[in-house]
VOGU-3710 file (C-alpha; in Angstrom, 3 decimals, decimal comma):
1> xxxxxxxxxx> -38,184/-39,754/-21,453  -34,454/-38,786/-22,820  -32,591/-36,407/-20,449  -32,187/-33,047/-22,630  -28,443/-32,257/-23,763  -26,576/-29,510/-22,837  -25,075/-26,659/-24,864  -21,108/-26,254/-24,148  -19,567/-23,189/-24,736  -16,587/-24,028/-26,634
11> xxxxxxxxxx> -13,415/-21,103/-26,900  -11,533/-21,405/-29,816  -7,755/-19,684/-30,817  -7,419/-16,061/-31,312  -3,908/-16,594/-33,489  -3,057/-18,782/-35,436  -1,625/-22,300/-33,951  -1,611/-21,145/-31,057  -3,763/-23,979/-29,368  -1,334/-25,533/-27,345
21> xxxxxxxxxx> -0,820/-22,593/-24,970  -4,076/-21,215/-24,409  -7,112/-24,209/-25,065  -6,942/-25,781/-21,316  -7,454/-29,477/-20,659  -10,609/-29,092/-19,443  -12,062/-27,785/-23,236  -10,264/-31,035/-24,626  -12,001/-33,254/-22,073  -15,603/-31,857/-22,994
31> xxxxxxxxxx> -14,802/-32,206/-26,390  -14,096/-35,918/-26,903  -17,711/-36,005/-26,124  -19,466/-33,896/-28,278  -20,164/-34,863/-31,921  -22,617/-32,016/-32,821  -21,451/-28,435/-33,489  -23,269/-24,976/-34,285  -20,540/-22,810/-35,741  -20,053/-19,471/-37,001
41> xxxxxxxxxx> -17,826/-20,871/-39,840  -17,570/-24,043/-41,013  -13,767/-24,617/-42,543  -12,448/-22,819/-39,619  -13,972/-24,847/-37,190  -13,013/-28,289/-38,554  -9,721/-26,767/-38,888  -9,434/-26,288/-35,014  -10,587/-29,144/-33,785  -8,620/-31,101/-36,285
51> xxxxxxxxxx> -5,473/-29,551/-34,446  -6,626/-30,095/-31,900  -6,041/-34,027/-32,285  -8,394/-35,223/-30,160  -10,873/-37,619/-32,806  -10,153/-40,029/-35,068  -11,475/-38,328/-38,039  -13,750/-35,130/-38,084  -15,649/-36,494/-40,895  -18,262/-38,085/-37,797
61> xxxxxxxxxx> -18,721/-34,767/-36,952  -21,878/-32,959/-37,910  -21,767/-29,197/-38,070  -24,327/-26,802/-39,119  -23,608/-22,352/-39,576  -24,648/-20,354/-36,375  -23,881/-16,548/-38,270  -25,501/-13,561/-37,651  -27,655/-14,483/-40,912  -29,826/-17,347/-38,906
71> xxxxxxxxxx> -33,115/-16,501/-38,716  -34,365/-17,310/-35,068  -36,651/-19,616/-36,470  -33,838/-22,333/-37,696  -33,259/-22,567/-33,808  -35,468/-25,717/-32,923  -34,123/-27,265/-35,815  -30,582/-26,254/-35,216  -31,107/-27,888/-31,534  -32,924/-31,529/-32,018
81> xxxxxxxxxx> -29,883/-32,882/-30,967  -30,061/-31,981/-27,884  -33,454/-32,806/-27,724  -32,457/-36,493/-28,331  -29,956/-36,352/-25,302  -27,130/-35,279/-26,844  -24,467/-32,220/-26,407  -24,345/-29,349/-29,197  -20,659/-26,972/-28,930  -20,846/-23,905/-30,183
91> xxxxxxxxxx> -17,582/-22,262/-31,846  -17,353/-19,355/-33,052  -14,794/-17,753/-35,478  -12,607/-16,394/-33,522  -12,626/-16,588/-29,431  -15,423/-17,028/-26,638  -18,829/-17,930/-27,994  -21,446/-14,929/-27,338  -19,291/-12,192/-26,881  -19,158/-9,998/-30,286
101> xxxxxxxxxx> -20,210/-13,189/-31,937  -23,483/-14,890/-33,082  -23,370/-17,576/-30,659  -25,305/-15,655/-28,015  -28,678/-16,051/-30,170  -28,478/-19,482/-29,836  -27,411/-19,317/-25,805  -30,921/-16,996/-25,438  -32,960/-20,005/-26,791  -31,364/-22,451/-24,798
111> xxxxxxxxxx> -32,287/-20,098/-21,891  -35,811/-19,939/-23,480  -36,178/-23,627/-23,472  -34,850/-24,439/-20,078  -31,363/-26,016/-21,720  -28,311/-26,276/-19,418  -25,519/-23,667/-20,798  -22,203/-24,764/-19,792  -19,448/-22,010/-20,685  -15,827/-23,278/-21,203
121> xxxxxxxxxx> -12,626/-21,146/-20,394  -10,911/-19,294/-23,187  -9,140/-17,016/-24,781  -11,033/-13,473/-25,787  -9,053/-10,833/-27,205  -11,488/-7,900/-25,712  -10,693/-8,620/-22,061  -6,973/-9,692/-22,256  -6,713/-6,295/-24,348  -8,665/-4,660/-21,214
131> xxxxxxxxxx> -6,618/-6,758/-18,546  -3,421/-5,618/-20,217  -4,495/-1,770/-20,571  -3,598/-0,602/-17,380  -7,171/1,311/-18,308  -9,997/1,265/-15,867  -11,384/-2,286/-15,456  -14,090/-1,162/-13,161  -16,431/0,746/-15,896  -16,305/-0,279/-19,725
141> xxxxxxxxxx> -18,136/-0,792/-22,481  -17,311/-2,502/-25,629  -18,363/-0,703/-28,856  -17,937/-2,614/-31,577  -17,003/-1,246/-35,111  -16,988/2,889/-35,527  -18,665/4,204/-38,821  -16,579/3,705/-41,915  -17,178/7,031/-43,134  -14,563/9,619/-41,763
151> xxxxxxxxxx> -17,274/12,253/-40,774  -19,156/9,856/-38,972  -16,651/8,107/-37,674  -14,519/11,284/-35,536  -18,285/12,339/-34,407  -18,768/8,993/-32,630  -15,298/9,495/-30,944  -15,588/12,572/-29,666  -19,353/10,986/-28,594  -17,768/8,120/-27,292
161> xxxxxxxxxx> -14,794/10,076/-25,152  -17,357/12,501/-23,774  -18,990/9,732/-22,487  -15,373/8,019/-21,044  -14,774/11,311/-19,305  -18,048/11,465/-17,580  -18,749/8,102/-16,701  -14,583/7,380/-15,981  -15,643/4,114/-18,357  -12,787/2,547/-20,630
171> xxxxxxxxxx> -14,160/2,459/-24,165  -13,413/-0,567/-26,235  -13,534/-0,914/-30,387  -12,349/-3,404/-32,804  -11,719/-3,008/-36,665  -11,118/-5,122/-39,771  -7,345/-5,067/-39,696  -6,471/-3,422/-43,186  -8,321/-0,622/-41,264  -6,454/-0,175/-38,359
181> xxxxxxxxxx> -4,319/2,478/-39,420  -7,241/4,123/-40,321  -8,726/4,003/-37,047  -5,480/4,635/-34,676  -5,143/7,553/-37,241  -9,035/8,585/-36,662  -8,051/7,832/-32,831  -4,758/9,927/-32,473  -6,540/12,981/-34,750  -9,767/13,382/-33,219
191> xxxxxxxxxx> -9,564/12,577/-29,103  -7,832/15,034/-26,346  -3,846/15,218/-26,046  -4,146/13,096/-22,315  -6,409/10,655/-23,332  -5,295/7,617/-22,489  -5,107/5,038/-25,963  -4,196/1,369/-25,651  -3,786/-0,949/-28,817  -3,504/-4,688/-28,327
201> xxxxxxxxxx> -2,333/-6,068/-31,471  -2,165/-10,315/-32,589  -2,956/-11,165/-28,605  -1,262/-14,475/-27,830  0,089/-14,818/-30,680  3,714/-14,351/-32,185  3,252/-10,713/-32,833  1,449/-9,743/-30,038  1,925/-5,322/-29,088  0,319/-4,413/-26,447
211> xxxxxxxxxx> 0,635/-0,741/-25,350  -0,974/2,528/-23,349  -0,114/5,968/-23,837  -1,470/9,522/-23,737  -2,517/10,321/-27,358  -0,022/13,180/-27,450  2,955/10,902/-27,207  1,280/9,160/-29,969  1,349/11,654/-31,916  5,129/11,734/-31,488
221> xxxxxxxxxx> 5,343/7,928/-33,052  5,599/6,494/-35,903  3,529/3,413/-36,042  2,725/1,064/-38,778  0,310/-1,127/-37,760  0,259/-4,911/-38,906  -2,994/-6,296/-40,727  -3,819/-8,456/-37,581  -6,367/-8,362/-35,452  -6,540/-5,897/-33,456
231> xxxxxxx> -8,482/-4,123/-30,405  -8,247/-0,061/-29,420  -9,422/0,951/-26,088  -9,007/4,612/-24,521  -10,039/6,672/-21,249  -10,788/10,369/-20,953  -9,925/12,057/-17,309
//
């Protein structure tokens, strides 16, 4: 009987060519092995790991879309490689498979199925924006998108900082950068002058921001945020 494959947990950049600082060795090494993919997009994957220079050509490579479109019921399909004894990586658009990403459907079936998971080291923008906070690291939770609409949207902050002040818990968003003024705006209106807000803008890459301050010395700045990803995090006392 063939041994089942495994499914490796491949991290991809968060900026732009930015892959020779922050992809370690070790992803590289699994790699070279691993001819089937499940990815959230396919362009942008064979765009990594063509920088990454590690095959000959991509064109052996087989990938197949992992979005949050795929019905649960592609999933045996999606993983007959591995039930011929082979490895499947998942990559997903941007950062660590499974977290805010797609990916973790397919991790719960190879749970379900008694599949080895094996989770690579990598870049994710939500905890190097929490690590470089300075905002509690103890208690968080990470949110998402807020509503688009603006009504809805400064109701779920003042939801989300009652809930910051009473648990002491670090709240953590992320928007589609055209919208981030928007949101610091939304932000800097709607939560309480010493309420601490961080913004980590373009982490690792060549116009990385990263800082903390009480929302009424934001108000005091003028800020024009970049259209790059982005990640807003705050903490009511």
């Amino acid at each position: 009987m063939t041994a089942k494959g495994k499914l490796i947990l491949i991290p991809t950049v968060i900026a732009d060519e930015t892959q020779h600082k922050v992809i370690a060795p070790q992803v590289k090494n699994e790699l070279i092995n691993i001819r089937h993919f499940l990815v959230e997009n396919v362009r942008t994957a064979r765009r990594y790991l063509s920088a990454l220079k590690i095959y000959d050509t991509i064109d052996s490579l087989t990938f197949e879309v992992l979005s949050k479109d795929t019905p649960e019921t592609e999933l045996p399909t999606l993983f007959h490689p591995i039930k011929a004894g082979e490895n499947i990586g998942i990559i997903s658009e941007s950062g660590c498979p499974g977290i805010a990403d797609p990916g973790a459907i397919a991790v719960k079936y190879a749970h379900q199925h008694d599949i080895t998971v094996v989770p690579l080291v990598g870049p994710s923008s939500i905890l190097l924006a929490l690590m470089s906070s300075g905002l509690n690291g103890q208690q968080f939770s990470f949110n998402g998108y807020l509503p688009i609409e603006n009504k809805e949207r400064e109701k779920a902050i003042r939801s989300y900082e009652k809930e910051s002040s009473h648990r002491k818990q670090t709240q953590i968003f992320i928007e589609t950068p055209y919208r981030n003024n928007t949101l610091l705006n939304s932000f800097i209106k709607n939560l309480k002058p010493h309420t601490e807000l961080g913004i980590a803008v373009d982490l690792t890459g060549e116009n990385e921001m990263i800082l903390t301050l009480p929302v009424n010395k934001w108000r005091l700045k003028s800020i024009d945020l970049p259209k790059l990803p982005a990640i807003f995090l705050f903490l009511s006392s």
